[in-house]
C-alpha positions as CSV (number, residue, x, y, z in Angstrom):
1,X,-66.5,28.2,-15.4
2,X,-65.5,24.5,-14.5
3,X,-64.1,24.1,-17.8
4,X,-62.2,27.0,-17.6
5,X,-60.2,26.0,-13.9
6,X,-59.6,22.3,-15.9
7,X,-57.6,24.6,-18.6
8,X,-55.8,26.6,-16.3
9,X,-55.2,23.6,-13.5
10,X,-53.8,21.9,-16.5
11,X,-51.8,23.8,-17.4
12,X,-50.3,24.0,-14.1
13,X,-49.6,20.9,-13.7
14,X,-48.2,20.3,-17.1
15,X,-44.9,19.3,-16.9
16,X,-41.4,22.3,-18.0
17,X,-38.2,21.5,-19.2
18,X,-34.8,22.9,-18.2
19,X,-31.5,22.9,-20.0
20,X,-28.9,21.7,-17.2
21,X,-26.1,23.9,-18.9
22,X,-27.4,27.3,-19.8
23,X,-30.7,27.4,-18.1
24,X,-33.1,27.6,-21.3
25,X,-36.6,26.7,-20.1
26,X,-39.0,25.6,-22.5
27,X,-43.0,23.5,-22.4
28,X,-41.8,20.7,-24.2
29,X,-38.7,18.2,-24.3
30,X,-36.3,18.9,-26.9
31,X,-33.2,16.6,-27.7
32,X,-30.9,19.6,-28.3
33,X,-30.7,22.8,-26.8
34,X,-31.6,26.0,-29.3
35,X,-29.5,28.1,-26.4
36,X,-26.7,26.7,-26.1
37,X,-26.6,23.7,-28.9
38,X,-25.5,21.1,-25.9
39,X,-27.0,17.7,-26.4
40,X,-28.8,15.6,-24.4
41,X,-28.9,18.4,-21.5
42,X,-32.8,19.1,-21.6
43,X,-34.5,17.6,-18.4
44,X,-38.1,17.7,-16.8
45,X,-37.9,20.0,-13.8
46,X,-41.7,20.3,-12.9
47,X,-44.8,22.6,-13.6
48,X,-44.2,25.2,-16.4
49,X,-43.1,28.4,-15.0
50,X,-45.5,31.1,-14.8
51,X,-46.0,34.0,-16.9
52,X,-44.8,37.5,-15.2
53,X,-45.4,40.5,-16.9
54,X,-42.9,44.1,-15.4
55,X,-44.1,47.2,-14.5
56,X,-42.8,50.7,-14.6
57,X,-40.5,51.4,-11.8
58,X,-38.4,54.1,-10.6
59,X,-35.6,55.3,-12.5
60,X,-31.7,55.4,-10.9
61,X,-31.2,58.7,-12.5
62,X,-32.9,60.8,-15.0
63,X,-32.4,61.0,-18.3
64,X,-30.4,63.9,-19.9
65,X,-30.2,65.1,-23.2
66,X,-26.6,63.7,-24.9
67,X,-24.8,67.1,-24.6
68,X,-25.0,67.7,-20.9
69,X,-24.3,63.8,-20.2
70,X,-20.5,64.3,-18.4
71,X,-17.6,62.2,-20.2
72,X,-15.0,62.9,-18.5
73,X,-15.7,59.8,-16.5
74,X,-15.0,57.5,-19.2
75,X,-11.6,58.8,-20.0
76,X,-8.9,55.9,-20.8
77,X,-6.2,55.4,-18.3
78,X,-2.1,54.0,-19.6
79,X,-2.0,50.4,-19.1
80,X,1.5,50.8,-18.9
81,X,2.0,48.9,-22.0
82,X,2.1,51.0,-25.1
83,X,1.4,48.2,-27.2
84,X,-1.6,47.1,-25.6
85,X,-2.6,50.3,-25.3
86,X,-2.6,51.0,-29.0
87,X,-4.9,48.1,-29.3
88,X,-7.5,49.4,-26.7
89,X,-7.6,52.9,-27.8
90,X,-5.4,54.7,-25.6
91,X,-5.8,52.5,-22.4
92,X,-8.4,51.1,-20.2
93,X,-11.7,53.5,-19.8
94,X,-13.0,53.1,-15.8
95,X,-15.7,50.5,-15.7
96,X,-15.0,48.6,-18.8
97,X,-14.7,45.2,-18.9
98,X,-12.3,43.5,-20.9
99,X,-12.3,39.6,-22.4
100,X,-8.4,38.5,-23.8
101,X,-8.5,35.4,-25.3
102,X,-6.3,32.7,-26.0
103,X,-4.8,29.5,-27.0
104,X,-2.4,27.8,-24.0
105,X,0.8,28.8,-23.6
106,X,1.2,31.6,-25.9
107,X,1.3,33.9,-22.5
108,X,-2.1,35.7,-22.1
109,X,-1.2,35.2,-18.2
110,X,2.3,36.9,-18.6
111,X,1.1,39.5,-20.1
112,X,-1.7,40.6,-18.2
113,X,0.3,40.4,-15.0
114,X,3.0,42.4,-16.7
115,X,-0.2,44.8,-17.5
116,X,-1.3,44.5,-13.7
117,X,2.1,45.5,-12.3
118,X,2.6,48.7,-14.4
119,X,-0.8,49.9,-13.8
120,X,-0.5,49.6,-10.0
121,X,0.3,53.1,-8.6
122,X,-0.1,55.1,-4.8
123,X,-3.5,55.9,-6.4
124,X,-5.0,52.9,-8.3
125,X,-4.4,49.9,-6.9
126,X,-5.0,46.4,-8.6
127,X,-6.4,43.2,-7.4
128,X,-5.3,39.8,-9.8
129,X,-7.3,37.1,-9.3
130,X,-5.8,33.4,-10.1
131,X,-7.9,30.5,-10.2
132,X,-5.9,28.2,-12.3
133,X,-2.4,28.2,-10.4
134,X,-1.7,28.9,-6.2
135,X,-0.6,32.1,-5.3
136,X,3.2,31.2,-4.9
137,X,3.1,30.0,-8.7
138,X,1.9,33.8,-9.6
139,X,5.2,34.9,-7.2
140,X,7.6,32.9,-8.6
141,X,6.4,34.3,-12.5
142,X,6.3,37.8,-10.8
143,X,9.9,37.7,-9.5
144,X,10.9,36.0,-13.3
145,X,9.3,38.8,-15.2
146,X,10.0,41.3,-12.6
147,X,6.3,42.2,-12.4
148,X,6.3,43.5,-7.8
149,X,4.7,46.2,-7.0
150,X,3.4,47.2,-3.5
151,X,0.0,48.3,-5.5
152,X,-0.6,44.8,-6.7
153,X,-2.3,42.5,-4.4
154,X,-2.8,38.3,-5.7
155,X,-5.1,36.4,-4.6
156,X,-6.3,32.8,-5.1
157,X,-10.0,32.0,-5.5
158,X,-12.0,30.1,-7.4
159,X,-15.6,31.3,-5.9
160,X,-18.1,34.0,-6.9
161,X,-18.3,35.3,-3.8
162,X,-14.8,35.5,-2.6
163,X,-13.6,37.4,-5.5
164,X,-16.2,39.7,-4.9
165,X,-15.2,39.9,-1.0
166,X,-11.7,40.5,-2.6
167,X,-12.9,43.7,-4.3
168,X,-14.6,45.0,-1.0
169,X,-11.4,44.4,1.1
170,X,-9.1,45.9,-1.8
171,X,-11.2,48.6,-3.9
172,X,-9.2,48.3,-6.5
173,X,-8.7,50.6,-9.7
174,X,-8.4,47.5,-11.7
175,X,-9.4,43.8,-11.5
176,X,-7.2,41.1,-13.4
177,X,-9.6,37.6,-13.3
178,X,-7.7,34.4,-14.6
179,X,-9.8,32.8,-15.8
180,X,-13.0,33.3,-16.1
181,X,-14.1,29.6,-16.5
182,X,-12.3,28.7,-13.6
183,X,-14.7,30.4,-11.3
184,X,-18.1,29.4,-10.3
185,X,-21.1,30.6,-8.2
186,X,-22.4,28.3,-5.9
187,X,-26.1,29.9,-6.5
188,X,-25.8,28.4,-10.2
189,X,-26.2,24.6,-11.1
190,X,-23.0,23.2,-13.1
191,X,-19.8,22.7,-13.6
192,X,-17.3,25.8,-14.0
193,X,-16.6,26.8,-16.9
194,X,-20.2,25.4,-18.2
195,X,-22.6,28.0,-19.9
196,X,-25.1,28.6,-17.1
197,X,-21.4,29.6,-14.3
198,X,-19.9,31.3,-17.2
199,X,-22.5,33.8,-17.6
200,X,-23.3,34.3,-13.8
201,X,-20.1,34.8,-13.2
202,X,-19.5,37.5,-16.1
203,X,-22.7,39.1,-15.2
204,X,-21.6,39.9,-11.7
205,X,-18.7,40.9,-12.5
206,X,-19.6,43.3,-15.3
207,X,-22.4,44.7,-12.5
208,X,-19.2,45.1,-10.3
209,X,-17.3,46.8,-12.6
210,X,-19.8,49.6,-13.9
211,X,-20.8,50.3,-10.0
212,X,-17.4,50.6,-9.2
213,X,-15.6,52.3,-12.0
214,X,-13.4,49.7,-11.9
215,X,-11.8,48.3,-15.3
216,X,-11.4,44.6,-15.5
217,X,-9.4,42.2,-17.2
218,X,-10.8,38.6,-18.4
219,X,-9.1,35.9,-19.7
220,X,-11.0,33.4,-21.1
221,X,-10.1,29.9,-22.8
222,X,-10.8,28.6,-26.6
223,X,-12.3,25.9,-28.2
224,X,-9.6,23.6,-30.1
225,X,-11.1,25.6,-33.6
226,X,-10.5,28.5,-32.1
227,X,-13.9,30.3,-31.1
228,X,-13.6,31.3,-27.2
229,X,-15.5,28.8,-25.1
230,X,-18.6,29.4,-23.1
231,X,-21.8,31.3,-24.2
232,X,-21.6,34.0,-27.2
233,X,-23.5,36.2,-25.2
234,X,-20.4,36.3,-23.1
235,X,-18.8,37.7,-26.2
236,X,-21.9,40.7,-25.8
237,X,-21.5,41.6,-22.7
238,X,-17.9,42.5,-22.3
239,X,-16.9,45.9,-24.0
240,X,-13.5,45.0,-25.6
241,X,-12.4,41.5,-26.7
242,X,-9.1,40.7,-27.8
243,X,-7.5,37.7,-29.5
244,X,-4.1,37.1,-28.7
245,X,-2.4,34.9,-31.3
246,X,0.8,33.6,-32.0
247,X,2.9,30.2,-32.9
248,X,4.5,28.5,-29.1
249,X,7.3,28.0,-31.4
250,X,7.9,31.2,-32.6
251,X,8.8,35.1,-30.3
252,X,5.9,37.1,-31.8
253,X,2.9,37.3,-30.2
254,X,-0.2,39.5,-31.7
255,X,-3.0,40.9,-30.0
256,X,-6.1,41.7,-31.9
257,X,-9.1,43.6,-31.6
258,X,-12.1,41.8,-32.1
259,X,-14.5,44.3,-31.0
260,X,-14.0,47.4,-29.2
261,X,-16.7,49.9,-28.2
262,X,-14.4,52.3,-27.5
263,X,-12.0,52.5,-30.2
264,X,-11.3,51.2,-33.5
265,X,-10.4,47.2,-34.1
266,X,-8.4,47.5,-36.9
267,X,-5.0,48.3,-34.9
268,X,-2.3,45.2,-33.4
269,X,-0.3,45.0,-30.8
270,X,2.9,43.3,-31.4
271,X,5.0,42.0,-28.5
272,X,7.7,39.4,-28.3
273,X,7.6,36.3,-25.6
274,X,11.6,35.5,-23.9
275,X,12.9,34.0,-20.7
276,X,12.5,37.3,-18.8
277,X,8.9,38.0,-20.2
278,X,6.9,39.7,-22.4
279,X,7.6,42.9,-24.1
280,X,6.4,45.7,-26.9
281,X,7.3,46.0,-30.2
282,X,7.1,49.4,-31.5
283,X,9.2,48.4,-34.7
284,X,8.8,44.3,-35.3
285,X,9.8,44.1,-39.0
286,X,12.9,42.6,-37.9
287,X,11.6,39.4,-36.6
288,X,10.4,38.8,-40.2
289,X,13.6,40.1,-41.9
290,X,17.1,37.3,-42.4
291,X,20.0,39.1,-42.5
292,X,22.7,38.2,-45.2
293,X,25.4,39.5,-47.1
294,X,24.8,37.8,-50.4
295,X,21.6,37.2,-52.5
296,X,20.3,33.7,-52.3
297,X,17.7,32.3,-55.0
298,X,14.1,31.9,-53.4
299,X,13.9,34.4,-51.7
300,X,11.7,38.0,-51.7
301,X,10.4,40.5,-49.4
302,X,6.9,42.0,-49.2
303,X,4.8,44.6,-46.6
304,X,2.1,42.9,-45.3
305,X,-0.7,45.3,-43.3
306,X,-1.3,44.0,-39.5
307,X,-4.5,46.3,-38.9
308,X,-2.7,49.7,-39.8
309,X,0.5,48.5,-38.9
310,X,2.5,47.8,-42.4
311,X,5.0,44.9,-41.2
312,X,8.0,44.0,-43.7
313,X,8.5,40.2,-43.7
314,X,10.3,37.5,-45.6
315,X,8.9,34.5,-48.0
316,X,10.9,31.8,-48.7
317,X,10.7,29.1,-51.5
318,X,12.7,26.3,-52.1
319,X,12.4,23.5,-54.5
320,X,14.2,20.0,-55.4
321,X,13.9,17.0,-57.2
322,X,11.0,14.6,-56.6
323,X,11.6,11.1,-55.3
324,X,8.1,10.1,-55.3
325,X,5.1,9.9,-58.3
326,X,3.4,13.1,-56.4
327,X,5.6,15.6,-55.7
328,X,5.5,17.6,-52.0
329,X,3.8,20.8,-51.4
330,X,4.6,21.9,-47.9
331,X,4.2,25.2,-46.4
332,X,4.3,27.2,-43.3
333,X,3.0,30.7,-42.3
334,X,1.7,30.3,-46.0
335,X,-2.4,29.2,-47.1
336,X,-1.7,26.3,-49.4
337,X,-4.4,26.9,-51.8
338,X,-2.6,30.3,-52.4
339,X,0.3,28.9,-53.1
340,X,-1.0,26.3,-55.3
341,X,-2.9,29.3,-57.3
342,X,0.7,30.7,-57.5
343,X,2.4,27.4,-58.9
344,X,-0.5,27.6,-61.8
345,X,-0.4,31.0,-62.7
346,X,3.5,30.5,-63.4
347,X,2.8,27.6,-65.2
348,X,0.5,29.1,-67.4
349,X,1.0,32.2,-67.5
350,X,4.9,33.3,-66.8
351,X,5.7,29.5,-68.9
352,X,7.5,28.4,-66.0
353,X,7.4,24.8,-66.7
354,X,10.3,23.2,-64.1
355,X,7.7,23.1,-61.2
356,X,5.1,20.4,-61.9
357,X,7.8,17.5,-61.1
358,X,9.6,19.1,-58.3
359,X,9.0,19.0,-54.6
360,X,8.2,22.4,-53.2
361,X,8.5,24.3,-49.7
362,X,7.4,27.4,-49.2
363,X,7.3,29.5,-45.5
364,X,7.7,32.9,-44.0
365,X,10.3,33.9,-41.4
366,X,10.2,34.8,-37.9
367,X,6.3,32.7,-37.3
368,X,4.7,35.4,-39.5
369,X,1.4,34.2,-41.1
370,X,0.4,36.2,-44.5
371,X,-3.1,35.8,-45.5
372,X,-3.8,38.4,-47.4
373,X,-3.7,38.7,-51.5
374,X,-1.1,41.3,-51.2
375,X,2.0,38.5,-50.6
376,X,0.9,36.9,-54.0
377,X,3.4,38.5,-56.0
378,X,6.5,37.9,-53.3
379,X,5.4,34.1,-53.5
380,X,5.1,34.1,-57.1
381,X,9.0,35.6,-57.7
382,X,9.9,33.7,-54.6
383,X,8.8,30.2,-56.4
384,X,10.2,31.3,-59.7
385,X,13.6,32.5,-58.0
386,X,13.7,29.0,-56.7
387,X,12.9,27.1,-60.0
388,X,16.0,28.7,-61.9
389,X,18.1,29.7,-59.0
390,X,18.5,33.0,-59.9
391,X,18.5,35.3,-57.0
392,X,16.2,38.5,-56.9
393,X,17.9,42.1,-55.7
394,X,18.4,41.8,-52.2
395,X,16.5,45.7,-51.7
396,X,13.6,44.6,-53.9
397,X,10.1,44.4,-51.9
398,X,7.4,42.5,-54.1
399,X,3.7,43.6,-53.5
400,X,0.3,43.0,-55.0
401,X,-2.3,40.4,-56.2
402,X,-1.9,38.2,-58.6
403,X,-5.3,36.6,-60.5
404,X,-5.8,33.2,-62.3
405,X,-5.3,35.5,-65.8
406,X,-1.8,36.4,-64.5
407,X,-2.6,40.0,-63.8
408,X,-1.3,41.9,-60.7
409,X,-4.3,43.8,-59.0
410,X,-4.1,46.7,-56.9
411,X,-4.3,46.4,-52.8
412,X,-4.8,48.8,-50.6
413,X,-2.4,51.1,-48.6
414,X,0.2,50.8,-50.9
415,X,1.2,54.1,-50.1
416,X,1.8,52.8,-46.1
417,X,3.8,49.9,-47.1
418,X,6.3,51.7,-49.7
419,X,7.4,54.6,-46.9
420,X,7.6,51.4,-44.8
421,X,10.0,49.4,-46.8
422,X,11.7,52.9,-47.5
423,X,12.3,53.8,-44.2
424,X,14.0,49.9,-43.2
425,X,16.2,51.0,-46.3
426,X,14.8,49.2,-49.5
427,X,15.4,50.8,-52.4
428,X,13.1,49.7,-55.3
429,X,9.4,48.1,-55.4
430,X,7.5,46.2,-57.5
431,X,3.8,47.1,-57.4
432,X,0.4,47.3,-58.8
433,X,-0.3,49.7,-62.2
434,X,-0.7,53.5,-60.4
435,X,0.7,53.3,-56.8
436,X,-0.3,56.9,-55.9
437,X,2.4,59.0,-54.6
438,X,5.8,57.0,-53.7
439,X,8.7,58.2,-51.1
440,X,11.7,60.4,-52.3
441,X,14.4,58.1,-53.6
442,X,12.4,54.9,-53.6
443,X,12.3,53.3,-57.5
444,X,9.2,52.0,-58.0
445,X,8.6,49.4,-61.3
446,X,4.9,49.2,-62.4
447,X,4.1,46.1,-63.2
448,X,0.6,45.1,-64.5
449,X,1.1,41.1,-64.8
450,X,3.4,38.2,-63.8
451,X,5.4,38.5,-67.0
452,X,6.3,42.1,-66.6
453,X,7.3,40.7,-62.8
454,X,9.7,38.0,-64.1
455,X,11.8,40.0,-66.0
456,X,13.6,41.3,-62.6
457,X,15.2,37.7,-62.8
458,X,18.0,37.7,-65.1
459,X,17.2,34.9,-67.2
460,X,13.4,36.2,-67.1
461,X,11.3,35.9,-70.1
462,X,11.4,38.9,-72.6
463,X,8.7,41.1,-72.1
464,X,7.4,44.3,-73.0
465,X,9.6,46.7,-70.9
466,X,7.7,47.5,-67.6
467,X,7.5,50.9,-66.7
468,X,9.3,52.7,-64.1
469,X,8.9,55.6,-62.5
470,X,11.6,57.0,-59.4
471,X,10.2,60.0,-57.3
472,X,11.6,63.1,-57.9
């Protein structure tokens, strides 16, 4: 019996640890956190906590077979903003909580006060919540992007509690919170914008927002590579995030679904930043297109798929003689290592020789970034245009893959991008062996490796004649 008390006395007294940032409690010191992976944040706070064990409660409402469960409740409400709303699934659902995140300045605040304007009517009003500028700096961006409304009320805070004051004084229909790692409760240990406020404060919120049927609107910062800063479980909580990308440089902006649990996340929003603001694009092929009157050598056209969204764009290539023992390789809006793949392939395979000693720059136009293997070919005749500055037909679109053995693979919705590139008015293709069915009018050339693709060029390589086929 006495040895027993000495066990559990001791094990009282012996001594817990507490991560300062996220909270983790653990029996033992640990140099790292495994919660939060902070370093050097694990400190002694006392006895070890206690074991506590739940037990059954009473229910807040019973539970009902799916059928009968009423859905009406969660039925999406217009933004305002069709683009936005295409990403989100038709608009904002009543008690979802949203997380949009950002690099600076590419105008996640602009938008979303654009967003909170629009949605403010006589019958849902909306509360925006600024904890990284005063109120008069929000005024003077509202009167610039013409964003008043007598719905909208702005308010200032960067406590826990006020905000949630704010929502009893306003009841509003939807809550706009910028940002979220500005605020902090002062029932949490920490810094803002630390792991331990991040979470409280998303917590309560989220609690807010389902009790109220109140939508609400997060911004929340990134990390320099990228990732959104804070906990990931703040990633888990929320029911829609959304990455908002573009160059500072450059008009287009893109807003991307990372997850969405109510709607797909395979749909973009395209929008385009000026002095006035920020604004839709239902059709923003032209950003990526250059207008001219003549053909010029290095240039071709391809479809790229944003989401569903085929988008026409432009890549350009441009070559000249090497001053230096290692010749340049610069791009922009381009990977490098595809374009390098691309400089092989016509070395080897379409015996395109004048490119190993020359200095070569390669980009996109309009801040468009390809990525995906379906630009290959428009680089490839793009680079080869350049080389012998010859230039390609100025209503050719290029698209598919190109492998190391100089064959041009198949990609997918090929179907989507030709009746894109038809309707902007382009009149022949290259593609992939068996495209599927092509748009009336359209000529499409089947072309099954980069030597059939060269022979557009008119000093091309002679080749065995690539077969076309126009739609009846």
């Amino acid at each position: 019996m006495a040895a027993a008390r000495t066990s559990r006395s001791s094990a009282k007294d012996r001594p817990s640890y507490r991560c300062s940032e996220c909270g983790w409690t653990t029996a033992k010191w640990l140099g790292r956190c495994p919660e939060c992976q902070a370093w050097g944040t694990v400190e002694e706070m006392g006895g070890a906590p206690a074991v506590r064990t739940t037990a059954a409660g009473r229910v807040s409402s019973p539970a009902l077979p799916i059928g009968e469960v009423d859905g009406r409740t969660a039925t999406a409400r217009s933004t305002g903003v069709d683009e936005l709303d295409r990403v989100l699934g038709g608009g904002l659902v009543p008690g979802a909580v949203v997380l949009l995140a950002g690099e600076p300045g590419v105008g996640k605040s602009t938008l979303l006060l654009d967003v909170a304007a629009k949605a403010a009517t006589g019958d849902h009003r909306t509360l925006y919540v600024t904890g990284e500028e005063s109120a008069s700096q929000v005024r003077l961006r509202a009167n610039r992007i013409n964003a008043l409304n007598d719905n909208l009320y702005l308010a200032a805070e960067t406590d826990l509690s006020a905000v949630l004051g704010h929502l009893d004084a306003v009841k509003p229909s939807l809550l706009v919170l910028d940002s979220v790692q500005t605020i902090a409760s002062p029932e949490i240990d920490g810094a803002p914008g630390g792991v331990a406020q991040v979470r409280e404060v998303a917590g309560a919120l989220i609690r807010a927002s389902k009790e109220r049927g109140m939508a609400t609107l997060l911004v929340g910062h990134v990390t320099k590579d990228g990732t959104i800063a804070g906990p990931r479980l703040l990633e888990h909580l929320v029911d829609v995030v959304l990455s908002f990308e573009g160059d500072r440089h450059a008009r287009l902006r893109l807003v991307r679904g990372v997850k969405n649990r109510y709607g797909a996340t395979d749909e973009v929003g395209c929008f385009e930043l000026h002095d006035e603001g920020i604004t839709g694009l239902a059709d923003p092929s032209g950003l990526f297109l250059t207008r001219r009157t003549e053909a010029v050598p290095g240039t071709c056209l391809t479809v790229t798929l944003e989401g569903k969204r085929p988008l026409v764009a432009e890549v350009q290539a441009l070559t000249v003689d090497s001053q230096i023992p290692s010749p340049r390789r610069t791009t922009s809006g381009l990977e490098t290592s595809r374009v390098s793949m691309m400089l092989a392939v016509l070395e080897q395979r379409g015996r395109i020789t004048a490119l190993g000693k020359r200095d070569i720059y390669s980009a996109t136009v309009g801040g468009v970034k390809l990525t995906e293997p379906a630009a290959d070919l428009a680089i490839a005749l793009a680079l080869a245009s350049a080389a012998s500055d010859v230039p390609l037909p100025t209503n050719l679109v290029a698209i598919g893959e190109v492998g190391l053995a100089g064959e041009v693979r198949r990609v997918t919705g090929v179907q989507r991008r030709l009746a894109e590139a038809h309707r902007l008015g382009f009149t022949h293709a290259l593609v992939p062996v068996d495209p599927g069915k092509v748009p009336a009018g359209m000529k499409v050339t089947e072309v099954a490796d980069i030597g059939d693709a060269l022979r557009v060029l008119p000093r091309g390589r002679s080749r065995t004649p690539a077969k076309e086929r126009a739609a009846e």
